[in-house]
FIPAKOL-18580 format. One record per residue: x negated, y negated, z of N, C-alpha, C in turn. Coordinates in pm, whole numbers. Example, Ala and Ser with C-alpha at 12.3 -4.5 7.8 and 13.67 -1.06 7.14 Angstrom:
BEGIN
<palo><n_c1>-1319</n_c1><n_c2>569</n_c2><n_c3>780</n_c3><ca_c1>-1230</ca_c1><ca_c2>450</ca_c2><ca_c3>780</ca_c3><c_c1>-1320</c_c1><c_c2>330</c_c2><c_c3>780</c_c3></palo>
<palo><n_c1>-1285</n_c1><n_c2>225</n_c2><n_c3>708</n_c3><ca_c1>-1367</ca_c1><ca_c2>106</ca_c2><ca_c3>714</ca_c3><c_c1>-1290</c_c1><c_c2>-3</c_c2><c_c3>787</c_c3></palo>
***
This chain:
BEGIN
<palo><n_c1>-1035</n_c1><n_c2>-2872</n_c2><n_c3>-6789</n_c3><ca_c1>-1133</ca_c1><ca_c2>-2778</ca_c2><ca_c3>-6842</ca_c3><c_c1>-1271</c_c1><c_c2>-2806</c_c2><c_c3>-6784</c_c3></palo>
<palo><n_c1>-1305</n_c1><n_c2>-2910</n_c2><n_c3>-6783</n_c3><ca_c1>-1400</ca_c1><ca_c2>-3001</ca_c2><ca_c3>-6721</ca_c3><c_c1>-1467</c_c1><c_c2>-2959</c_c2><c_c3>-6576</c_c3></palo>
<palo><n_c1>-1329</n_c1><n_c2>-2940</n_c2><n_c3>-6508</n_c3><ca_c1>-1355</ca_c1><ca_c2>-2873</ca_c2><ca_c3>-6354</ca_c3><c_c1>-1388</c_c1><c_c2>-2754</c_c2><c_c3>-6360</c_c3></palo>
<palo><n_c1>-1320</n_c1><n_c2>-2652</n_c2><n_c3>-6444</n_c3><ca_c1>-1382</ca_c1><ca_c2>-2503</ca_c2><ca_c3>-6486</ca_c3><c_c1>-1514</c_c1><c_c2>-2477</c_c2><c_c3>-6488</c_c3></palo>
<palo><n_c1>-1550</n_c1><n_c2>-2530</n_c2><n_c3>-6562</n_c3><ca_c1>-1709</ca_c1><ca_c2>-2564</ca_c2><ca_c3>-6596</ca_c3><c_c1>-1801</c_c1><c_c2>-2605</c_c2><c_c3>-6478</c_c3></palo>
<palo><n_c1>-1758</n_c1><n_c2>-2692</n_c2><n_c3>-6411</n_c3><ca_c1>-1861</ca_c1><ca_c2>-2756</ca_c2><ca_c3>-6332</ca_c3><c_c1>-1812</c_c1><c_c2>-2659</c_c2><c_c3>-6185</c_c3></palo>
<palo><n_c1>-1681</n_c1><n_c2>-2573</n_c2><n_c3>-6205</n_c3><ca_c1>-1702</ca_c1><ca_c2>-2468</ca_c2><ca_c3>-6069</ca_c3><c_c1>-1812</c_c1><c_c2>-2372</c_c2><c_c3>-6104</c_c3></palo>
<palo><n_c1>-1789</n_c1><n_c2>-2331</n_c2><n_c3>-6239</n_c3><ca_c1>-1869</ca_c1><ca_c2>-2215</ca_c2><ca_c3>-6294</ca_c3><c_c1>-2024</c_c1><c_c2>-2239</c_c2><c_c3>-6276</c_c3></palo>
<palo><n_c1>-2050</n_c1><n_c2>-2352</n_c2><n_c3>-6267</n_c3><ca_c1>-2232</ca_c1><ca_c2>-2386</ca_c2><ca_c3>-6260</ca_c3><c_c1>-2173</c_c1><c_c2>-2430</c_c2><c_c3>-6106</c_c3></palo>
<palo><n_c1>-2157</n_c1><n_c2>-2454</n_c2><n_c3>-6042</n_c3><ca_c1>-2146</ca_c1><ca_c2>-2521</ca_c2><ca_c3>-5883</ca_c3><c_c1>-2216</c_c1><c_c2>-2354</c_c2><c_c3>-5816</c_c3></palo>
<palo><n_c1>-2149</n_c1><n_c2>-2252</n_c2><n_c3>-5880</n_c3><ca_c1>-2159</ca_c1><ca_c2>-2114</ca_c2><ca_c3>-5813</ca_c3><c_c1>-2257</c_c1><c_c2>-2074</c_c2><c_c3>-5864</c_c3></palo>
<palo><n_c1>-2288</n_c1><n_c2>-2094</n_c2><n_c3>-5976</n_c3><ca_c1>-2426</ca_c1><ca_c2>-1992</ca_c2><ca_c3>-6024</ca_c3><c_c1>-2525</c_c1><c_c2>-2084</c_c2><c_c3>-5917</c_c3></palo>
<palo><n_c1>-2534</n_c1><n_c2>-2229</n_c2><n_c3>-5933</n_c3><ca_c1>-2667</ca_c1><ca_c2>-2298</ca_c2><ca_c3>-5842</ca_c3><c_c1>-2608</c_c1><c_c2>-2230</c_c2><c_c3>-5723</c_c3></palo>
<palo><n_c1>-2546</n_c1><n_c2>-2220</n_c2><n_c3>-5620</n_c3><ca_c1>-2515</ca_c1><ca_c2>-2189</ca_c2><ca_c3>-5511</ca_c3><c_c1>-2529</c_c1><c_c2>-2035</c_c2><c_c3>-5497</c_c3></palo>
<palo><n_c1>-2520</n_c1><n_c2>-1942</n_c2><n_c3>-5570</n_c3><ca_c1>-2562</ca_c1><ca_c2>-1811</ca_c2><ca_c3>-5574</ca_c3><c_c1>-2715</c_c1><c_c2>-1798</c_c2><c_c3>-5589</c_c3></palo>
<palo><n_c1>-2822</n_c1><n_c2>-1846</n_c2><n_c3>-5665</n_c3><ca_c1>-2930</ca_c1><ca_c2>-1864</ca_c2><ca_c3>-5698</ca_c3><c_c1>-2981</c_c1><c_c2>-1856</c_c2><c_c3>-5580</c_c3></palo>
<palo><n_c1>-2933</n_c1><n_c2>-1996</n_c2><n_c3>-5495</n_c3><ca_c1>-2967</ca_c1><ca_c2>-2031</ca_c2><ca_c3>-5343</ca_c3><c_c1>-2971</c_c1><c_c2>-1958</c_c2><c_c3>-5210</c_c3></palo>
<palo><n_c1>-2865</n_c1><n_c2>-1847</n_c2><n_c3>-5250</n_c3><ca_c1>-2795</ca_c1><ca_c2>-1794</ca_c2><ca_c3>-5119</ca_c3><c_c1>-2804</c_c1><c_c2>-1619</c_c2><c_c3>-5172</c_c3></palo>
<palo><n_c1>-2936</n_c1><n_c2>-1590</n_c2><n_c3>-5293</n_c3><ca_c1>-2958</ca_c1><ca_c2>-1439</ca_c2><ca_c3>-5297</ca_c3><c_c1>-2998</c_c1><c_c2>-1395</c_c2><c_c3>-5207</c_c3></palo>
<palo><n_c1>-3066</n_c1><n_c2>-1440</n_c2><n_c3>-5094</n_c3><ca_c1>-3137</ca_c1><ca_c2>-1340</ca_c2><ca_c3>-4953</ca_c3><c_c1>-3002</c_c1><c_c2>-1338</c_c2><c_c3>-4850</c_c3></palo>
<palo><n_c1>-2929</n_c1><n_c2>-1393</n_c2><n_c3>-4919</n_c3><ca_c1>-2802</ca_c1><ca_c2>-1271</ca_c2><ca_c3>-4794</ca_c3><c_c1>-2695</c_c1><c_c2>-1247</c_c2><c_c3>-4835</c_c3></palo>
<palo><n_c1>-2781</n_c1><n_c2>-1099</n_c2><n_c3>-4844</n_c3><ca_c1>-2666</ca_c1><ca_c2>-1014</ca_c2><ca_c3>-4881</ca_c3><c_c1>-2596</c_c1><c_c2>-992</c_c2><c_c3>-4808</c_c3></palo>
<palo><n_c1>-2541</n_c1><n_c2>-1012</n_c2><n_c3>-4661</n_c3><ca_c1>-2356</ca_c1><ca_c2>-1012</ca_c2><ca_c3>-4649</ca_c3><c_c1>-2323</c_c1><c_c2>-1105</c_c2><c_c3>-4663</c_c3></palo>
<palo><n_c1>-2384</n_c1><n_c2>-1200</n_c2><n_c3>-4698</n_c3><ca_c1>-2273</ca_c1><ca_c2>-1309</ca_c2><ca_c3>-4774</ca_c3><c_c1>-2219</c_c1><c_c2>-1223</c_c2><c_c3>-4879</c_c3></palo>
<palo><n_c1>-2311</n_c1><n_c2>-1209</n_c2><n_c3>-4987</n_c3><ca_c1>-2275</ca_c1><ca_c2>-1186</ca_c2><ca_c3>-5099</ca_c3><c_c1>-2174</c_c1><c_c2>-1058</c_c2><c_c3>-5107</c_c3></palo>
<palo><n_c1>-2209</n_c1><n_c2>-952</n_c2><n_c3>-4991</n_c3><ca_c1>-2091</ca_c1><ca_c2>-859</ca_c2><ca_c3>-5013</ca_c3><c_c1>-1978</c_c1><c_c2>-898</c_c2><c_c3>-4920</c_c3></palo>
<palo><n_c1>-1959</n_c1><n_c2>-1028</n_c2><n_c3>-4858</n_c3><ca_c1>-1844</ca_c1><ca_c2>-1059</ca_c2><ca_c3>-4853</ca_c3><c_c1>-1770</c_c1><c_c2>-1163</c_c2><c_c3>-4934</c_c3></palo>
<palo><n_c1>-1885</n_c1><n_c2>-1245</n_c2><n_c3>-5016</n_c3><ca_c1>-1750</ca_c1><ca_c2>-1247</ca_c2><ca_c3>-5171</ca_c3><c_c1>-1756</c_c1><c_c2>-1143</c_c2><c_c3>-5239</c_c3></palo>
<palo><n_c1>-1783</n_c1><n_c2>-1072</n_c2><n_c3>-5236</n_c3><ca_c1>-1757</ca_c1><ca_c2>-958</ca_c2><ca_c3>-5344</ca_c3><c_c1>-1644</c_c1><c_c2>-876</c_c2><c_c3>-5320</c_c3></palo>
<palo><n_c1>-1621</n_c1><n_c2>-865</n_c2><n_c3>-5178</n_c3><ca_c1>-1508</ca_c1><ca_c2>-783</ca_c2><ca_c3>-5123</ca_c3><c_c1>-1374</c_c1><c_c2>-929</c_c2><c_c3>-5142</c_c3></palo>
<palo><n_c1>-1379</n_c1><n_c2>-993</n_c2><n_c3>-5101</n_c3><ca_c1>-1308</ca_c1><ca_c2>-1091</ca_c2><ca_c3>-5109</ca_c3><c_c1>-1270</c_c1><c_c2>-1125</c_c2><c_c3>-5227</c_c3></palo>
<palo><n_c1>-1366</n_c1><n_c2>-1111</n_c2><n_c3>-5333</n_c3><ca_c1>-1316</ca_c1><ca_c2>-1118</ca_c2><ca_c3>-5459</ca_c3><c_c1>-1243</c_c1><c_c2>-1010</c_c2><c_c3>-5596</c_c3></palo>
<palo><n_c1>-1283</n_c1><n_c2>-901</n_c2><n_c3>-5488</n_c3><ca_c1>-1194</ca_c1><ca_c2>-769</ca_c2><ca_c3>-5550</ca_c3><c_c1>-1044</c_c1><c_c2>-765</c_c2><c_c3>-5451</c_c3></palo>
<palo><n_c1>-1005</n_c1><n_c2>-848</n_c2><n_c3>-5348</n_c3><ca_c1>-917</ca_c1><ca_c2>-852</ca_c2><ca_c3>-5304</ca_c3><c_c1>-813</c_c1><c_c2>-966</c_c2><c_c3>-5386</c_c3></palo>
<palo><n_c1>-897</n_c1><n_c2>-1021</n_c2><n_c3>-5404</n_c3><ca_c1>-831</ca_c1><ca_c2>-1164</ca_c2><ca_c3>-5530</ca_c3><c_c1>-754</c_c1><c_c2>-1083</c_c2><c_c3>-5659</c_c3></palo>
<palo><n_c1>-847</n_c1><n_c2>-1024</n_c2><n_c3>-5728</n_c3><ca_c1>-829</ca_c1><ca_c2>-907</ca_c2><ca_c3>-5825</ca_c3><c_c1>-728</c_c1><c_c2>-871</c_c2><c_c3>-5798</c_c3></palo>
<palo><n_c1>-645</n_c1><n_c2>-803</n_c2><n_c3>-5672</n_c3><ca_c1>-610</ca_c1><ca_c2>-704</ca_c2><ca_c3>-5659</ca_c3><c_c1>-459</c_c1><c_c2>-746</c_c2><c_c3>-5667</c_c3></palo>
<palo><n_c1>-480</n_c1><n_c2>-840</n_c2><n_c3>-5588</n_c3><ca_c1>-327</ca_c1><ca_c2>-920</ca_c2><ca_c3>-5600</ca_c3><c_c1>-280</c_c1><c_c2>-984</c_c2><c_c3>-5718</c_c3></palo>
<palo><n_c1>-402</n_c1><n_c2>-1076</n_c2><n_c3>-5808</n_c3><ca_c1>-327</ca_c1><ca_c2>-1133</ca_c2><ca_c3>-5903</ca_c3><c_c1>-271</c_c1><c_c2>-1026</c_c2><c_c3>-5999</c_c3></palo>
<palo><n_c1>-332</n_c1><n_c2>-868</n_c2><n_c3>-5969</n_c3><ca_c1>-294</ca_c1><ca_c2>-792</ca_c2><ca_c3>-6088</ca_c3><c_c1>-174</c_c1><c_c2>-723</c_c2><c_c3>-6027</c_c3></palo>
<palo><n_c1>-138</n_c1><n_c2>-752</n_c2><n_c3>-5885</n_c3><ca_c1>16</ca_c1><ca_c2>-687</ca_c2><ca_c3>-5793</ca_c3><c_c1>116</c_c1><c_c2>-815</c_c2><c_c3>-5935</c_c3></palo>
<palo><n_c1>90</n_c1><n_c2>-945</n_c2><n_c3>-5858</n_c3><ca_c1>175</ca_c1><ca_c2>-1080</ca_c2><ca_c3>-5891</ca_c3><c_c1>170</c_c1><c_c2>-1052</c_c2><c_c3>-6042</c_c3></palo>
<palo><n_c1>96</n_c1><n_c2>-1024</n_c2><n_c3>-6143</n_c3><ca_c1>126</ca_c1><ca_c2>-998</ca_c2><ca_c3>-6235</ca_c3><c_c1>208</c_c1><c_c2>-909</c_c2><c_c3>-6266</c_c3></palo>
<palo><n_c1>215</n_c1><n_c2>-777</n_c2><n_c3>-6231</n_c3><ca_c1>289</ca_c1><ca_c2>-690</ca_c2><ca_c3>-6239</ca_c3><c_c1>468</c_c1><c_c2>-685</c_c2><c_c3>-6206</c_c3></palo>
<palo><n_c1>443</n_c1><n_c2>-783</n_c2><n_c3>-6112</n_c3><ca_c1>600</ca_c1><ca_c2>-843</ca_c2><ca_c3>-6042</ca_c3><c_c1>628</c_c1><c_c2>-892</c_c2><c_c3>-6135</c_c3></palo>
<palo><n_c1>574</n_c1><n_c2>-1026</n_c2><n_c3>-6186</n_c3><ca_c1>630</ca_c1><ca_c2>-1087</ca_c2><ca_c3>-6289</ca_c3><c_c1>681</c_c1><c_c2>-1044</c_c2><c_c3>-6415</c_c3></palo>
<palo><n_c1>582</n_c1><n_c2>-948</n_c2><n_c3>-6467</n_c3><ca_c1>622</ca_c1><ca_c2>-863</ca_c2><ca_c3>-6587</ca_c3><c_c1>799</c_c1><c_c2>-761</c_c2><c_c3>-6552</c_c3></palo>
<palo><n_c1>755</n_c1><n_c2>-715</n_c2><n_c3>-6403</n_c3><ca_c1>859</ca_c1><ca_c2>-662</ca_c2><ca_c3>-6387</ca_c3><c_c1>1022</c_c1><c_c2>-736</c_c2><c_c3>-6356</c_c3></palo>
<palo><n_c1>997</n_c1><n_c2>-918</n_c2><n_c3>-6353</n_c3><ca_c1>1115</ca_c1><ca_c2>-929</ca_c2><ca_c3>-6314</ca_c3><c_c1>1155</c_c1><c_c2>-1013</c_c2><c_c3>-6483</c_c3></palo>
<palo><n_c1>1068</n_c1><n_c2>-978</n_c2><n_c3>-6561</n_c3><ca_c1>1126</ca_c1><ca_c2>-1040</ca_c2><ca_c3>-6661</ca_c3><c_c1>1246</c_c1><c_c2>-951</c_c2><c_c3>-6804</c_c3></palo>
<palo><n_c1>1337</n_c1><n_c2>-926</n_c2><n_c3>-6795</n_c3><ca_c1>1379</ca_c1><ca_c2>-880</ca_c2><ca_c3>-6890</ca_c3><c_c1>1382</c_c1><c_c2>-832</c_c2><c_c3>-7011</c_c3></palo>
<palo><n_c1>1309</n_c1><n_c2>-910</n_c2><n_c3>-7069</n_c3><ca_c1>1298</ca_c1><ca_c2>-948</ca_c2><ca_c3>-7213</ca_c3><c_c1>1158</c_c1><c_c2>-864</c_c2><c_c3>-7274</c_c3></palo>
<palo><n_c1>1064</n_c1><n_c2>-839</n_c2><n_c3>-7128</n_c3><ca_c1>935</ca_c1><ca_c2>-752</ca_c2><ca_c3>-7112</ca_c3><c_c1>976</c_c1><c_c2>-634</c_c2><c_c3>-7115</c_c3></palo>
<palo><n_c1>1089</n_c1><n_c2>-635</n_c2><n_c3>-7035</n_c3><ca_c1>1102</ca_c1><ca_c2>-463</ca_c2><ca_c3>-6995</ca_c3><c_c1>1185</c_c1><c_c2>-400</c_c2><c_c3>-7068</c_c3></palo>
<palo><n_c1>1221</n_c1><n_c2>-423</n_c2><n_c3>-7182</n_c3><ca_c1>1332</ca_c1><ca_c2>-394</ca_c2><ca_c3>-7284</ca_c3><c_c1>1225</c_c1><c_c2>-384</c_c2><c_c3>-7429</c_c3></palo>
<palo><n_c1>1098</n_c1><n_c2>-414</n_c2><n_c3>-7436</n_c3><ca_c1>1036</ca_c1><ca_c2>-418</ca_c2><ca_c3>-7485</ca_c3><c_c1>872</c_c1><c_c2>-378</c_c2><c_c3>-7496</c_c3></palo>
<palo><n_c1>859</n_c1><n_c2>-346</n_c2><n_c3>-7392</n_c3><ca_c1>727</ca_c1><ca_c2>-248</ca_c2><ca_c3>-7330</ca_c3><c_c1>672</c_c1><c_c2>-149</c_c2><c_c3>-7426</c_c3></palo>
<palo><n_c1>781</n_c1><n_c2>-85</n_c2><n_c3>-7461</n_c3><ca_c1>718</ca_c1><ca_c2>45</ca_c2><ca_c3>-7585</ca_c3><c_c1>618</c_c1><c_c2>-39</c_c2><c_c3>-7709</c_c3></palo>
<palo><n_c1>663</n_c1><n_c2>-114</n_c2><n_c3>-7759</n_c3><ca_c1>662</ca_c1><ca_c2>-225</ca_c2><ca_c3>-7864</ca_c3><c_c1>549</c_c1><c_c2>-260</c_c2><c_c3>-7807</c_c3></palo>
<palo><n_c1>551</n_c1><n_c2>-352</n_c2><n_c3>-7750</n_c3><ca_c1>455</ca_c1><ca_c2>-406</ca_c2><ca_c3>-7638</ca_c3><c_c1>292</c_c1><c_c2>-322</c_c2><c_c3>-7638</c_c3></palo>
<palo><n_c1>333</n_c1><n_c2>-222</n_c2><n_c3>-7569</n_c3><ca_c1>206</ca_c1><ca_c2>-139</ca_c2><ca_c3>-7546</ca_c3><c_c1>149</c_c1><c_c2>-96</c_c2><c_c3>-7698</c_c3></palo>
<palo><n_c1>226</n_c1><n_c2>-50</n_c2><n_c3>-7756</n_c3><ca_c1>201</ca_c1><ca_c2>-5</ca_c2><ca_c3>-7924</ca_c3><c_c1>81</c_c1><c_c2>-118</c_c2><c_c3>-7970</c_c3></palo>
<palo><n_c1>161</n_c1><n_c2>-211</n_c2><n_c3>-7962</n_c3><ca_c1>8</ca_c1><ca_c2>-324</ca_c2><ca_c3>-8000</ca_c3><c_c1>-49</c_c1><c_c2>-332</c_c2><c_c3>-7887</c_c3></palo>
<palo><n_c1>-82</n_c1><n_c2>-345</n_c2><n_c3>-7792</n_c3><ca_c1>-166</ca_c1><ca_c2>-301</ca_c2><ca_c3>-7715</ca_c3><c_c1>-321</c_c1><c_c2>-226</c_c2><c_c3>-7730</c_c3></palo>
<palo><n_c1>-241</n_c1><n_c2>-54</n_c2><n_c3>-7761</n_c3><ca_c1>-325</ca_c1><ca_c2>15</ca_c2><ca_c3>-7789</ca_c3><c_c1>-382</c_c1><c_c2>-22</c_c2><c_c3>-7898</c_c3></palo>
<palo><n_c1>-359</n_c1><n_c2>-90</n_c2><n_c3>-8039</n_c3><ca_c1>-392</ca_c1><ca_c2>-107</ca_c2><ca_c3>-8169</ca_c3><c_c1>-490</c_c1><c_c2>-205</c_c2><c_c3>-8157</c_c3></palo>
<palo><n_c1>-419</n_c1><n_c2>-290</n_c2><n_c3>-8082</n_c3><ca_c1>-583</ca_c1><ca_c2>-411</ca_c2><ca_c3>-8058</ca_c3><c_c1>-672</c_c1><c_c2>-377</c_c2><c_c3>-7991</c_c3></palo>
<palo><n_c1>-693</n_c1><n_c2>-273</n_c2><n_c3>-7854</n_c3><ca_c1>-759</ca_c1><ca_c2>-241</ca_c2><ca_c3>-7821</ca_c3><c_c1>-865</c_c1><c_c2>-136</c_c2><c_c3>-7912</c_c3></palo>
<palo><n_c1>-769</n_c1><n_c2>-43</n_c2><n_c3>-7963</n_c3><ca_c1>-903</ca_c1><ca_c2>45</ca_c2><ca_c3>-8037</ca_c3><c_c1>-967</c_c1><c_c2>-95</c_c2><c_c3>-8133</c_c3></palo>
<palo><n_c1>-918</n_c1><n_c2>-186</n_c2><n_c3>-8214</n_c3><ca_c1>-954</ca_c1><ca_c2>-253</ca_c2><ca_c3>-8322</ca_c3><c_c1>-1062</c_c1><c_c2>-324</c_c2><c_c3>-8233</c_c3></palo>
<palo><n_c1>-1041</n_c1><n_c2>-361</n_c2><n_c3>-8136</n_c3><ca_c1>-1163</ca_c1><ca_c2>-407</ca_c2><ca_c3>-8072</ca_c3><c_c1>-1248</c_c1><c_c2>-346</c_c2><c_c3>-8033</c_c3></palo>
<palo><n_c1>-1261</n_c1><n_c2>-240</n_c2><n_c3>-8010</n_c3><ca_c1>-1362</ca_c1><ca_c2>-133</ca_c2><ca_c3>-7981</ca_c3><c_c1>-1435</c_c1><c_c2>-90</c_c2><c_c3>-8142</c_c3></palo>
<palo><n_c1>-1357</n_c1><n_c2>-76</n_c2><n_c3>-8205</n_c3><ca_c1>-1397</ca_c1><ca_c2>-11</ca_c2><ca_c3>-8290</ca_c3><c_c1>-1507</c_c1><c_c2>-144</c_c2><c_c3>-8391</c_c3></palo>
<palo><n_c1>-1473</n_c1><n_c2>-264</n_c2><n_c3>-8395</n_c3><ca_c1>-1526</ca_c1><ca_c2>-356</ca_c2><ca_c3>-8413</ca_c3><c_c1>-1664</c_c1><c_c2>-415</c_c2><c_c3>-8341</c_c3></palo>
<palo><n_c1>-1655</n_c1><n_c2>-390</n_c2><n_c3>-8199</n_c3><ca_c1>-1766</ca_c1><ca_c2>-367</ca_c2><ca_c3>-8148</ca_c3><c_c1>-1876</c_c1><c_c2>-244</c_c2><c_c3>-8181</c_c3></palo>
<palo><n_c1>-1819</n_c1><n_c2>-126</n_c2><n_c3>-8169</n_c3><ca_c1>-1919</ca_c1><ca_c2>-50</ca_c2><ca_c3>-8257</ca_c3><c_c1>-1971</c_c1><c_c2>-15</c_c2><c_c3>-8398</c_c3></palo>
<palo><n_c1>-1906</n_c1><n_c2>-142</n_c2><n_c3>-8524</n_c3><ca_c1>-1961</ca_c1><ca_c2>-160</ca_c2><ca_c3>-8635</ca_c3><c_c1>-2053</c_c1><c_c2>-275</c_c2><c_c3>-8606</c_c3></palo>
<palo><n_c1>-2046</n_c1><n_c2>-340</n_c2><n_c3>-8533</n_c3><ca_c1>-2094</ca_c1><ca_c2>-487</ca_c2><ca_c3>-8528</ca_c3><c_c1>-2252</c_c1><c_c2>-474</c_c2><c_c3>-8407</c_c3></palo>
<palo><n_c1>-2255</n_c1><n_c2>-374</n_c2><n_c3>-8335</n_c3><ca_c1>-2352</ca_c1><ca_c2>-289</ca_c2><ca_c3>-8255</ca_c3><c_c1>-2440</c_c1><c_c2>-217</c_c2><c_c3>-8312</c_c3></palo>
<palo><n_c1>-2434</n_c1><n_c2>-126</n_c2><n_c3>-8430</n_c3><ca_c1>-2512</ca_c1><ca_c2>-42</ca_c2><ca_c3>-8494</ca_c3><c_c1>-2609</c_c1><c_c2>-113</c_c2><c_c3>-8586</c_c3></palo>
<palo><n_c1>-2570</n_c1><n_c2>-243</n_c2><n_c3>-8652</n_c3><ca_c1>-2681</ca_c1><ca_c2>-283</ca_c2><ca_c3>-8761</ca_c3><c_c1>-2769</c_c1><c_c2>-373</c_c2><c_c3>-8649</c_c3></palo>
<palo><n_c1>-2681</n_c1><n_c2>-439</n_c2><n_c3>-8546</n_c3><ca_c1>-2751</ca_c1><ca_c2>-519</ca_c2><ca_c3>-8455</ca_c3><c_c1>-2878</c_c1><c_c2>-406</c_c2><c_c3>-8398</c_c3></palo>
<palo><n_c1>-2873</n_c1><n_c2>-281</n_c2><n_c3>-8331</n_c3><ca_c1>-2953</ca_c1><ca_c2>-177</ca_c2><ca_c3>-8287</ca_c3><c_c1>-3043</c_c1><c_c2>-123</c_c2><c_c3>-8338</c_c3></palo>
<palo><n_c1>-3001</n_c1><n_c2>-140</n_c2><n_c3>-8478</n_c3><ca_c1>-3117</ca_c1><ca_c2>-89</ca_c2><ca_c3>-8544</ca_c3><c_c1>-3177</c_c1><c_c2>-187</c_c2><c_c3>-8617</c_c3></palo>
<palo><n_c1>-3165</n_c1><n_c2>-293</n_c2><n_c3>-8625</n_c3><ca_c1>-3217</ca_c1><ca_c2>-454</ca_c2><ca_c3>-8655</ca_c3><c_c1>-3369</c_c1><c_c2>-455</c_c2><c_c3>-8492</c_c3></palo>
<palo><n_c1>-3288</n_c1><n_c2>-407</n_c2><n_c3>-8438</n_c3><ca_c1>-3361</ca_c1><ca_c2>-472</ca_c2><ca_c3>-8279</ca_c3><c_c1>-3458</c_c1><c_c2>-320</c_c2><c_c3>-8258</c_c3></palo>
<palo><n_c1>-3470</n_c1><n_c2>-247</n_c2><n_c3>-8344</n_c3><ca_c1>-3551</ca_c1><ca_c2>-109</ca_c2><ca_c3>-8291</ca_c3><c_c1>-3726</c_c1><c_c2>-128</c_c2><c_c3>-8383</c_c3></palo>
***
């Protein structure tokens, strides 16, 4: 966990450092939507070679959607007293 952390500040000091070039920066950025892109392919494989997922997906997504609105919807009770606290 330890290493997490100290990558996560290694990059912010090293980004700080290295804001006047920008093609650096838009080549991690491209590089890092290519990262994106795959772990969400390899994810998808995996989901797809598992059985027990794909016999169960309907189910699956059902809570899905339910936590998602509950989280949304929780964010916008928890947003409105904050907004008008801050106005």
């Amino acid at each position: 966990m330890w290493w997490l952390i100290l990558f996560f500040i290694g990059g912010i000091l090293m980004g700080n450092q290295l804001k006047a070039h920008s093609t650096l920066i838009k080549g991690c950025s491209i590089f890092s939507e290519i990262c994106v892109y795959c772990l969400l392919f390899i994810l998808g494989y995996l989901v797809g070679t598992m059985p027990n997922i794909k016999s169960n997906i309907l189910s699956l997504g059902t809570d899905a959607i339910i936590l998602s609105l509950c989280a949304i919807a929780g964010s916008i009770l928890l947003t409105l007293p904050l907004e008008r606290y801050l106005r």
